[in-house]
SEZA-730173 format. One record per residue (C-alpha): residue number from 1; chain; x negated, z negated, y negated. Coordinates in Angstrom, 2 decimals, padded with zeros to 5 digits. Layout:
N
+-----+-------+---------+---------+---------+
|  nr | kette |       x |       z |       y |
+-----+-------+---------+---------+---------+
| NUM |     A |       X |       Z |       Y |
...
+-----+-------+---------+---------+---------+
This chain:
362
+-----+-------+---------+---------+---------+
|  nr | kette |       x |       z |       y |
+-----+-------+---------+---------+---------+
|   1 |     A | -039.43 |  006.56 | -102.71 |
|   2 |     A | -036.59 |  004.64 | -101.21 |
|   3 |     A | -036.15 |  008.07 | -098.99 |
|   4 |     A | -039.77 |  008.05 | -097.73 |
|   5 |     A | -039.31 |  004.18 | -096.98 |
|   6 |     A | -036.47 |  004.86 | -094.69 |
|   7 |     A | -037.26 |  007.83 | -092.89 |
|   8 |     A | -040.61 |  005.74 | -091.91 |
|   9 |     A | -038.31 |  003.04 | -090.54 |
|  10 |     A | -036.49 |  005.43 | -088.55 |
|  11 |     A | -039.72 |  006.52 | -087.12 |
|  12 |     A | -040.75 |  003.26 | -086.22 |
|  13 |     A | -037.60 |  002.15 | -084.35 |
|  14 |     A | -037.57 |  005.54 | -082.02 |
|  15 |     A | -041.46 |  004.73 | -081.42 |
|  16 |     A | -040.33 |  001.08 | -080.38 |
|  17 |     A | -037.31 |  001.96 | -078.16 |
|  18 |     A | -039.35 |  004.08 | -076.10 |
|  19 |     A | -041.96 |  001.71 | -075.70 |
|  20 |     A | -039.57 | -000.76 | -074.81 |
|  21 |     A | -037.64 |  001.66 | -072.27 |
|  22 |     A | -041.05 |  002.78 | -070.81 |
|  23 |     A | -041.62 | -001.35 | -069.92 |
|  24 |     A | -038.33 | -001.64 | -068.44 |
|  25 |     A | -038.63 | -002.13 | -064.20 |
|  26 |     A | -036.27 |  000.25 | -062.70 |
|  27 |     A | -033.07 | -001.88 | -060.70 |
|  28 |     A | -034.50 | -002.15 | -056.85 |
|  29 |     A | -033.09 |  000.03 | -054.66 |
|  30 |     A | -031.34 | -001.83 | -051.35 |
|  31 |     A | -029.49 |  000.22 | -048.24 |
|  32 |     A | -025.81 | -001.83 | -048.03 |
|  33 |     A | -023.64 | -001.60 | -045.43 |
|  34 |     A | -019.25 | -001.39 | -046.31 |
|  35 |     A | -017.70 | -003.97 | -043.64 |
|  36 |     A | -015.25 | -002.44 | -041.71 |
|  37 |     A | -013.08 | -003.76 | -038.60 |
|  38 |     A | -013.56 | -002.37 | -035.60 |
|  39 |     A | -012.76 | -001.94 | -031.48 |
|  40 |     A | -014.18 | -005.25 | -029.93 |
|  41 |     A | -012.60 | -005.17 | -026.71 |
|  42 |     A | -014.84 | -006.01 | -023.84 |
|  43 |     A | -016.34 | -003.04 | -021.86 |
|  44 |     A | -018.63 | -002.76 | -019.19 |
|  45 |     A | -020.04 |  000.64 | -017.79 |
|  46 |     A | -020.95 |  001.16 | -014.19 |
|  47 |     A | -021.68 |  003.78 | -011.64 |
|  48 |     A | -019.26 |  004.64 | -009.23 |
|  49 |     A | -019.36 |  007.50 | -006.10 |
|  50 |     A | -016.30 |  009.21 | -005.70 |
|  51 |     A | -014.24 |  008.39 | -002.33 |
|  52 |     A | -011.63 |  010.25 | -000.35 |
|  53 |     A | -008.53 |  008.87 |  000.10 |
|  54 |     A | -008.27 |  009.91 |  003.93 |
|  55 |     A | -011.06 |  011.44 |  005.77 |
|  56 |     A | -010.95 |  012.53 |  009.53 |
|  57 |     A | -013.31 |  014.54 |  011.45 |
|  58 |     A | -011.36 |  016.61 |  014.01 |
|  59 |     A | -012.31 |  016.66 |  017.65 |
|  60 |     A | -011.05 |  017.86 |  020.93 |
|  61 |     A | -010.25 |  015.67 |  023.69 |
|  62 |     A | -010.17 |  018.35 |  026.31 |
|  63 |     A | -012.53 |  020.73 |  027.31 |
|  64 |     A | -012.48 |  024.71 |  027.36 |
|  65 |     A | -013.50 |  027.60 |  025.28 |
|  66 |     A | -011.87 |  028.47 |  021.51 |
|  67 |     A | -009.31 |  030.67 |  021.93 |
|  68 |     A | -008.31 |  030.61 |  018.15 |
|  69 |     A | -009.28 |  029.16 |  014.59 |
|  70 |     A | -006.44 |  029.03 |  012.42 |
|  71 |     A | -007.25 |  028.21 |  008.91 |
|  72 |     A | -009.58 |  029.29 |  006.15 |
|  73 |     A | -012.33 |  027.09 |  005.58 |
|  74 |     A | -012.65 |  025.45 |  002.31 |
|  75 |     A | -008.69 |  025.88 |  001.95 |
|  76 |     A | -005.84 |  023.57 |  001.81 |
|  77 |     A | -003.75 |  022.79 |  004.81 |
|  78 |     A | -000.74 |  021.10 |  005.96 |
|  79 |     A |  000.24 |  017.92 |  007.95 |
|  80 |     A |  000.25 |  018.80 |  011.51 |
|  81 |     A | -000.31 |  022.26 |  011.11 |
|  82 |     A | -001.87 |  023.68 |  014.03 |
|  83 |     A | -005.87 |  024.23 |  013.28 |
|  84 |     A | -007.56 |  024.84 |  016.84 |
|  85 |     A | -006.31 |  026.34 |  020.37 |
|  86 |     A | -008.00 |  025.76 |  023.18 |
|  87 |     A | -007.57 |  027.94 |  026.16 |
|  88 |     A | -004.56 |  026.09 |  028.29 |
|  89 |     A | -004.59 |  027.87 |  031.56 |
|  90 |     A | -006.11 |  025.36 |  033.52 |
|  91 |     A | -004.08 |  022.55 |  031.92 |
|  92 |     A | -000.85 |  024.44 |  032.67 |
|  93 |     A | -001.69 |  024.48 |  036.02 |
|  94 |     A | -002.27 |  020.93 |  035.70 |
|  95 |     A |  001.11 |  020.58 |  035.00 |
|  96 |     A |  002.81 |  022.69 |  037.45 |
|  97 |     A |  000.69 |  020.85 |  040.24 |
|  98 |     A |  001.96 |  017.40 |  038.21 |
|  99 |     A |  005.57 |  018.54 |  038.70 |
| 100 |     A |  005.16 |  019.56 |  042.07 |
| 101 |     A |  003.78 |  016.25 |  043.43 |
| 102 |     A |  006.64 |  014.60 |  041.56 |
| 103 |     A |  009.39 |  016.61 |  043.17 |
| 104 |     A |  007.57 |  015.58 |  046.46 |
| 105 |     A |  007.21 |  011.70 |  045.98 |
| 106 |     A |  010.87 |  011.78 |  044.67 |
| 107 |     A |  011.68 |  013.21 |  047.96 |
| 108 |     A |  010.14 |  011.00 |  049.95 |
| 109 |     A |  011.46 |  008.19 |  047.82 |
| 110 |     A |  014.82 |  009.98 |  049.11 |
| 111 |     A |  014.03 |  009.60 |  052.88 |
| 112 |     A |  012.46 |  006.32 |  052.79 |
| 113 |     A |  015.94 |  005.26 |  050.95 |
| 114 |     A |  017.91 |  006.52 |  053.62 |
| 115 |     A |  016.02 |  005.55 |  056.10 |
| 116 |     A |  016.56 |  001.88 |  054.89 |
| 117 |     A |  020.24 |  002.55 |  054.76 |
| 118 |     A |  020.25 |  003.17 |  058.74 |
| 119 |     A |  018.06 |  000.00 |  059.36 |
| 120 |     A |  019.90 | -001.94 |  057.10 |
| 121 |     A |  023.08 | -001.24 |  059.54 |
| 122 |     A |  020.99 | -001.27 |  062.41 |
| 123 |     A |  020.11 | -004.76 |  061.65 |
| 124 |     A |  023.59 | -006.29 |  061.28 |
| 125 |     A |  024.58 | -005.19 |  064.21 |
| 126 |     A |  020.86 | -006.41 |  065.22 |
| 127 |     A |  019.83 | -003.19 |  066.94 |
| 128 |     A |  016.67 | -003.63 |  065.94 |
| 129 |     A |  014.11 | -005.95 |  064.93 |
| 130 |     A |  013.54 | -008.48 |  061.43 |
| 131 |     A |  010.06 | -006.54 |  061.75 |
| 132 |     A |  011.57 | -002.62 |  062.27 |
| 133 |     A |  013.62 | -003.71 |  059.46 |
| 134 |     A |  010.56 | -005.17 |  057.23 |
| 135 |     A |  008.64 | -002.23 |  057.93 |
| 136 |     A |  011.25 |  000.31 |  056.42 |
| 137 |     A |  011.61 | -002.10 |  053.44 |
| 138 |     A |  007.70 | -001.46 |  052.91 |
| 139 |     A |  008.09 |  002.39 |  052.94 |
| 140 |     A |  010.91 |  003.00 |  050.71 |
| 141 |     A |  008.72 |  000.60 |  048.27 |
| 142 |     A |  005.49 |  002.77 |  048.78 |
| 143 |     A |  007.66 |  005.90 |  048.43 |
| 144 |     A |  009.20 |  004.13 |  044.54 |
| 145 |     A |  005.12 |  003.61 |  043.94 |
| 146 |     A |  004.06 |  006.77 |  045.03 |
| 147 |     A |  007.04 |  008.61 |  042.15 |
| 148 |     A |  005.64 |  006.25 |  039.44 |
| 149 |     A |  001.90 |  007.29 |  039.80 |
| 150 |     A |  003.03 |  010.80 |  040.09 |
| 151 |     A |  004.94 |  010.33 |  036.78 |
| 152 |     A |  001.85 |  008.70 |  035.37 |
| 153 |     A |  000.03 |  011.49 |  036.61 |
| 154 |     A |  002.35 |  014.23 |  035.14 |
| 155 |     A |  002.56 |  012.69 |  031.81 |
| 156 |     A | -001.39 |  012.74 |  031.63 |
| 157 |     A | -001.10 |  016.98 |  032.34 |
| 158 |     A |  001.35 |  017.43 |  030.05 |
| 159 |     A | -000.80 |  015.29 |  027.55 |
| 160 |     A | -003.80 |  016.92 |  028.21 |
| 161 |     A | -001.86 |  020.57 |  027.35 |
| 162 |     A | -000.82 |  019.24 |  024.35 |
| 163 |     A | -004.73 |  018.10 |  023.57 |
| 164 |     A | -005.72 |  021.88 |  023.78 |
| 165 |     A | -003.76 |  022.45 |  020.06 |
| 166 |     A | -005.80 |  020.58 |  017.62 |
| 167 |     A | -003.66 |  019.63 |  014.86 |
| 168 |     A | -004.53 |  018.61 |  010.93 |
| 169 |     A | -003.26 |  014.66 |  010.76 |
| 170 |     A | -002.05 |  014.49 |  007.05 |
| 171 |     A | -002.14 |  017.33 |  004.32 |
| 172 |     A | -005.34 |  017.90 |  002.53 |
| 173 |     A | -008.37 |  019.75 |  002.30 |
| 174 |     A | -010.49 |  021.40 |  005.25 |
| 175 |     A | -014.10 |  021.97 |  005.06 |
| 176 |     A | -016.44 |  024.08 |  007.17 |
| 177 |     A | -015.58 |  024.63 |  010.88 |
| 178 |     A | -018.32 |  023.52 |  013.12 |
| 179 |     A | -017.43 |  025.54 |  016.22 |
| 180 |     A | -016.68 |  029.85 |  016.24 |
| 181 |     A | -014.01 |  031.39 |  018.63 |
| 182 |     A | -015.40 |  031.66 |  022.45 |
| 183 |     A | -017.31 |  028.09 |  021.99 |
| 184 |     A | -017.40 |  026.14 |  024.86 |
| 185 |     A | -015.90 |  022.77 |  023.53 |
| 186 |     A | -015.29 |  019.25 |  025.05 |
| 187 |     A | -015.12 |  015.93 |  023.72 |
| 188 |     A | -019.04 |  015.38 |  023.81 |
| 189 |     A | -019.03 |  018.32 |  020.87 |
| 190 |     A | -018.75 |  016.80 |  018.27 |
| 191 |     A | -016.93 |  017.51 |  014.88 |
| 192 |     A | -014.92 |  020.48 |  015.26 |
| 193 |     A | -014.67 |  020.37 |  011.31 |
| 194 |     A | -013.78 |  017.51 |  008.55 |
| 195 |     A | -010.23 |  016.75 |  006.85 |
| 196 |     A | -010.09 |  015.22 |  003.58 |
| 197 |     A | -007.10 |  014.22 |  001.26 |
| 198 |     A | -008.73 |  014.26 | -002.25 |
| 199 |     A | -004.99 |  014.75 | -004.33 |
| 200 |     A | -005.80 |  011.21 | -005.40 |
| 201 |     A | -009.48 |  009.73 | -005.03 |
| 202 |     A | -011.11 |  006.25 | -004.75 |
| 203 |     A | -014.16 |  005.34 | -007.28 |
| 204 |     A | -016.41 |  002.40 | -005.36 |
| 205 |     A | -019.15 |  000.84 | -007.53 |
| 206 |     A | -020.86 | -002.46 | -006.96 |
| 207 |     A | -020.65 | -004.83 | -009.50 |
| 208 |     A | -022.89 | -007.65 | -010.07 |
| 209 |     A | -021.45 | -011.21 | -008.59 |
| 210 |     A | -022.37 | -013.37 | -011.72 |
| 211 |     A | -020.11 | -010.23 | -013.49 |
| 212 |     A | -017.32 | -011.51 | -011.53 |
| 213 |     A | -017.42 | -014.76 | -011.40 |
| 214 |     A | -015.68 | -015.50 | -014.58 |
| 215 |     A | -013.02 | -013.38 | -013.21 |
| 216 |     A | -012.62 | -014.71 | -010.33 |
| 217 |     A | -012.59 | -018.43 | -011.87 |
| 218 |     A | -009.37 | -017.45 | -013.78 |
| 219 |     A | -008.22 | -015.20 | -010.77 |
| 220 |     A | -008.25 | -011.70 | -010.03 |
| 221 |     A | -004.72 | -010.06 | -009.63 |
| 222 |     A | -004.97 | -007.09 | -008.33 |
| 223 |     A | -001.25 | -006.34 | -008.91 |
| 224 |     A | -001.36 | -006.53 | -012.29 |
| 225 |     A | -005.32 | -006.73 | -013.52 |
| 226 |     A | -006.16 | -007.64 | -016.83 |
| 227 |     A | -009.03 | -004.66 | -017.09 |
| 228 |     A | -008.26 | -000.38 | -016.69 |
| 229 |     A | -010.96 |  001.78 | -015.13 |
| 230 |     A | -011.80 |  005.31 | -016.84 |
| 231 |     A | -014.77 |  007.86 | -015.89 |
| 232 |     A | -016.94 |  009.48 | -017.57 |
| 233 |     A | -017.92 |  012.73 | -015.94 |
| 234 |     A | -021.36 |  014.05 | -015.42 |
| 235 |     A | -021.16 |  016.25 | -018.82 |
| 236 |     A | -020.12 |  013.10 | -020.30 |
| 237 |     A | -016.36 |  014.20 | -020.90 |
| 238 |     A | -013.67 |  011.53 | -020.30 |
| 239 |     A | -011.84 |  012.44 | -017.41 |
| 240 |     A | -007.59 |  012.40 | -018.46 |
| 241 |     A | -006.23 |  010.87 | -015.42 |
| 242 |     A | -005.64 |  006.77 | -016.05 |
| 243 |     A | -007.00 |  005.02 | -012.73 |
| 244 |     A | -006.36 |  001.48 | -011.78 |
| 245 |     A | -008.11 | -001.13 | -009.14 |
| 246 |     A | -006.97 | -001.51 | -005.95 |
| 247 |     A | -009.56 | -003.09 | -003.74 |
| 248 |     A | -012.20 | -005.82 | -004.38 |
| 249 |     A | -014.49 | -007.14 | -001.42 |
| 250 |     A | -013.62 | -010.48 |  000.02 |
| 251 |     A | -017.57 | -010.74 |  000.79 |
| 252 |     A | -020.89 | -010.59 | -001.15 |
| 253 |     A | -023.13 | -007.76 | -000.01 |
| 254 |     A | -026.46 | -010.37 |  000.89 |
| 255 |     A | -028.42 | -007.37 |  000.34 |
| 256 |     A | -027.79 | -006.21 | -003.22 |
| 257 |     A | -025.87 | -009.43 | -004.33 |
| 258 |     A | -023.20 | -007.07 | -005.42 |
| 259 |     A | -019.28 | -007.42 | -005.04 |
| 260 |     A | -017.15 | -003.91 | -004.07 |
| 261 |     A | -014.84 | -002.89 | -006.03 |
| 262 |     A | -012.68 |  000.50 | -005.54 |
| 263 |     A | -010.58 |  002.25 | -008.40 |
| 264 |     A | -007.90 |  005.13 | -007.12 |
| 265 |     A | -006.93 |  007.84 | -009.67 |
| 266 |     A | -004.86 |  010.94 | -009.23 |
| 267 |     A | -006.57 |  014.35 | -008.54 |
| 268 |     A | -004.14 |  017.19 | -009.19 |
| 269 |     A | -006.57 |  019.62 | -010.19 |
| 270 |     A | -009.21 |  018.77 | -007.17 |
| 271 |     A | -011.76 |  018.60 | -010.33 |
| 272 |     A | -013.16 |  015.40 | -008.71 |
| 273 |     A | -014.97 |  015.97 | -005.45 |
| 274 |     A | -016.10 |  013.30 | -002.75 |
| 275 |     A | -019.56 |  012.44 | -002.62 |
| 276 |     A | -019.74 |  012.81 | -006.74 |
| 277 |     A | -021.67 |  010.37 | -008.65 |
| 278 |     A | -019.61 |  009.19 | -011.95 |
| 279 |     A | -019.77 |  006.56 | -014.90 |
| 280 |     A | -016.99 |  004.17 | -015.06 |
| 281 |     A | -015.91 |  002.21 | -018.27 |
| 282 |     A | -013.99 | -000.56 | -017.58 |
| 283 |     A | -012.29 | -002.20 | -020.49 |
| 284 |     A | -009.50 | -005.11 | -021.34 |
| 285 |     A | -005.80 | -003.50 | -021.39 |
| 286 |     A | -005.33 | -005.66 | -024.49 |
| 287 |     A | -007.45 | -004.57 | -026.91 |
| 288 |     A | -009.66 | -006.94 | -029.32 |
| 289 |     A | -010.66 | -006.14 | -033.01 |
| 290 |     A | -013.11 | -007.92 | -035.18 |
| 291 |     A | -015.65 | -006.82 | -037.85 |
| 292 |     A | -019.64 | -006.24 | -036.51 |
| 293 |     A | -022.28 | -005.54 | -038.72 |
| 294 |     A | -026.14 | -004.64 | -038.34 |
| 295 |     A | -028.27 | -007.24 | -036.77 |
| 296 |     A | -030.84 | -006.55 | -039.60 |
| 297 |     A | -028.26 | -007.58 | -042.50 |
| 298 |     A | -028.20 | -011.27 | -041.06 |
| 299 |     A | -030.76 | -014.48 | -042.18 |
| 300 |     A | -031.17 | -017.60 | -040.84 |
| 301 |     A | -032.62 | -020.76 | -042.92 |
| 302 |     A | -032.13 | -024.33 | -042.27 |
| 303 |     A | -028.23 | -023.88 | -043.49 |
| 304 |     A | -028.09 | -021.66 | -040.87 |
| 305 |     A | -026.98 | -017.99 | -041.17 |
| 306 |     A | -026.15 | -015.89 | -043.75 |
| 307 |     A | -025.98 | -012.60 | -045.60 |
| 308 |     A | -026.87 | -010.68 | -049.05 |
| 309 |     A | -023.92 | -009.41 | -050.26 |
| 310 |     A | -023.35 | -007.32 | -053.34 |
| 311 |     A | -020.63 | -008.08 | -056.07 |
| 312 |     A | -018.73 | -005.63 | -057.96 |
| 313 |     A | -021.42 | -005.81 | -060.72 |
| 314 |     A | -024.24 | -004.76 | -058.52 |
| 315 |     A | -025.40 | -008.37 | -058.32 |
| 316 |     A | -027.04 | -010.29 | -055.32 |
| 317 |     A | -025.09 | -013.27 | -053.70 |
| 318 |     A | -025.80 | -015.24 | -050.79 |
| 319 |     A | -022.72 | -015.47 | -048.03 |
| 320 |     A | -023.10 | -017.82 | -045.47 |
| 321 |     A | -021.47 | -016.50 | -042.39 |
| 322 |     A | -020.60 | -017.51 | -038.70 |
| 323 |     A | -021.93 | -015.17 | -035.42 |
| 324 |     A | -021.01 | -014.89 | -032.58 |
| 325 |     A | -022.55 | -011.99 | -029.51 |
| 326 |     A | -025.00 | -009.27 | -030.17 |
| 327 |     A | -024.31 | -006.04 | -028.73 |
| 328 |     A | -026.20 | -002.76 | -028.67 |
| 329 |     A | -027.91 | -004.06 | -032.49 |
| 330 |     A | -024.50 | -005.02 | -033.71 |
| 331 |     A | -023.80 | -008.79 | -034.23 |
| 332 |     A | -019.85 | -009.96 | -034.68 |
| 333 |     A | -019.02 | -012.50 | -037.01 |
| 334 |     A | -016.60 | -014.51 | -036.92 |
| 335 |     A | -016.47 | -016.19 | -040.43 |
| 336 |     A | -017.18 | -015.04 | -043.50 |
| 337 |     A | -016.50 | -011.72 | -044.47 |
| 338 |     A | -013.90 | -008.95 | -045.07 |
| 339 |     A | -013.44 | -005.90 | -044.77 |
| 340 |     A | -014.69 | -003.95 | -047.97 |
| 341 |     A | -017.78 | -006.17 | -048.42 |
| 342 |     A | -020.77 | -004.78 | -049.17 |
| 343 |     A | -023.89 | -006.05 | -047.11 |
| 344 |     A | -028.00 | -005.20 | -047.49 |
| 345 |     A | -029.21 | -003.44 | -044.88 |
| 346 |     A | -032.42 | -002.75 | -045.73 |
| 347 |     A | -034.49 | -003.71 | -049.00 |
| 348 |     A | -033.96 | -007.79 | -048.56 |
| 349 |     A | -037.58 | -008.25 | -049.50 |
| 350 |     A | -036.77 | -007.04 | -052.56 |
| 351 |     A | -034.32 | -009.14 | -053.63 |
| 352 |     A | -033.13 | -012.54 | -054.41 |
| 353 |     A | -029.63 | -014.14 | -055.16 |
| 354 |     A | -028.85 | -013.66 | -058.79 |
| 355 |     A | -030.70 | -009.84 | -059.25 |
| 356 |     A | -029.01 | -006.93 | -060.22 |
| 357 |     A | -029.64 | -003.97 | -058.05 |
| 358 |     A | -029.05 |  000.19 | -057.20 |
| 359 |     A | -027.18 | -000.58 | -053.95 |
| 360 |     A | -026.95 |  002.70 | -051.54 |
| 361 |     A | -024.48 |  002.93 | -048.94 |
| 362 |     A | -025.92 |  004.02 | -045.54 |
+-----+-------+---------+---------+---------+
């Protein structure tokens, strides 16, 4: 009897508990967020077009035909290497009848000198007139004239011959030659083809003048500025080479209401081409860290803000905590928590200080 008594008891209890297990809510279920510290430095992303350094377009300042192209287009060249001849004949000639008139006016520069030398004696023994004598003064003066144009006049053929060599100005790159051997060229041509020094590039972008005017408040050393440039390239790869500013406009662009500012950064490997459109990051040197979290993890009520944190029991807890910027759906805080702190997410309808809950970590 006693037996039959307790296995009914037994029976009873099981039936109970899984009543009373079936009743039982299951814990609310909340997304939480681990604090972490993180990279807070100030950056700001613009677009930039790539610059060249040094950029000439060669012309000729004589005229004649091509005689000779001496370079492969597309190809590197050399400081003063010779690019361009120009047929010199005529120029040569130039010359020749340049050196000729100067041997002339030299000699009559001679005769005009001696001839002052006579009248010079003449006239102290006053054998001939104050006017003779005047009159002698006046040619040997003409003849000293007439040497000096002629020396003007062979220095401009001699410059002229060396015009008909077209040489490269610095070393660099050379682009597409605009003119074939047996042209006709002269100085109303045109570009006889482009030079461009692209070892080390600018970056110009215009930046917005409000941007700047915090900046420019504290002042803007360009020796020694507080921010560092980088690019992005178009497959959005971070190009190696470090750049750094050297140029900002003295003037506001009324047009755009945008300041210029240029970057330079090396180019060994030519991988950076003028005319190329690029993203450029520009960031503090000195770098800033500071914990963000999730704009949706953060309440406001008359207090003023705070956050639902969870405990090491799985428990709810209000933290009141102090913001400061938004950026990108982040918010920083500057009071409040720690790193290691976990923070709901998502779920905060569901929950209220005090609760225990099934936190999940996003």
């Amino acid at each position: 009897m006693k037996h039959l008594y307790l296995t009914t008891l037994m029976a009873f209890l099981t039936v109970t508990s899984m009543f009373s297990n079936a009743n039982e809510k299951p814990l609310p279920a909340v997304l939480v967020h681990t604090v972490e510290s993180s990279d807070l430095t100030p950056t700001f992303r613009l677009v930039g077009r790539i610059e060249a350094t040094e950029r000439v377009n060669l012309l000729t300042r004589v005229s004649g035909f091509l005689e000779e192209r001496l370079f492969t287009e597309g190809r590197d060249i050399q400081a003063d290497q010779i690019l361009f001849k120009i047929e010199k004949e005529n120029y040569e000639i130039a010359v020749k009848q340049a050196e000729a008139d100067l041997a002339s006016a030299r000699a009559g520069l001679k005769n005009a000198q001696a001839n002052l030398n006579r009248n010079s004696q003449l006239k102290k023994r006053k054998a001939i007139s104050q006017a003779q004598f005047d009159q002698a003064v006046a040619e040997r003066d003409q003849a000293k004239a007439q040497v000096l144009k002629t020396e003007a006049g062979l220095q401009k053929a001699q410059l002229n011959l060396s015009y008909t060599e077209v040489h490269s100005p610095f070393s660099g790159r050379i682009g597409k030659a605009n003119f074939s051997v047996g042209d006709l060229v002269s100085p109303e041509s045109g570009t006889l083809a482009t030079v461009v020094k692209i070892d080390e590039v600018y970056v110009e972008m215009a930046v917005s003048e409000k941007l700047l005017l915090d900046a420019r408040r504290k002042g803007i050393d360009l020796d020694n500025p507080p921010v560092a440039p980088r690019l992005i390239l178009s497959d959005g790869s971070i190009y190696e080479q470090s750049g750094s500013f050297d140029f900002i406009s003295p003037e506001v662009d009324p047009n755009t209401d945008t300041i210029t500012l240029r970057a330079s950064f090396p180019n060994p490997n030519y991988l950076l081409l003028p005319g190329e459109f690029v993203h450029v990051e520009i960031k503090r040197k000195q770098a800033e860290t500071g914990i963000q979290i999730p704009q949706s993890a953060v309440q406001r009520d008359r207090e003023g803000y705070f956050v639902l944190e969870i405990d090491s029991e799985n428990k709810v807890a209000v933290t009141r905590v102090e913001m400061g910027p938004q950026v990108e759906g982040m918010w920083r805080v500057i009071e409040g928590l720690e790193e290691g702190d976990l923070i709901i997410t998502e779920g905060l309808q569901k929950v209220k200080p005090g609760i225990q809950v099934n936190a999940v970590e996003e």
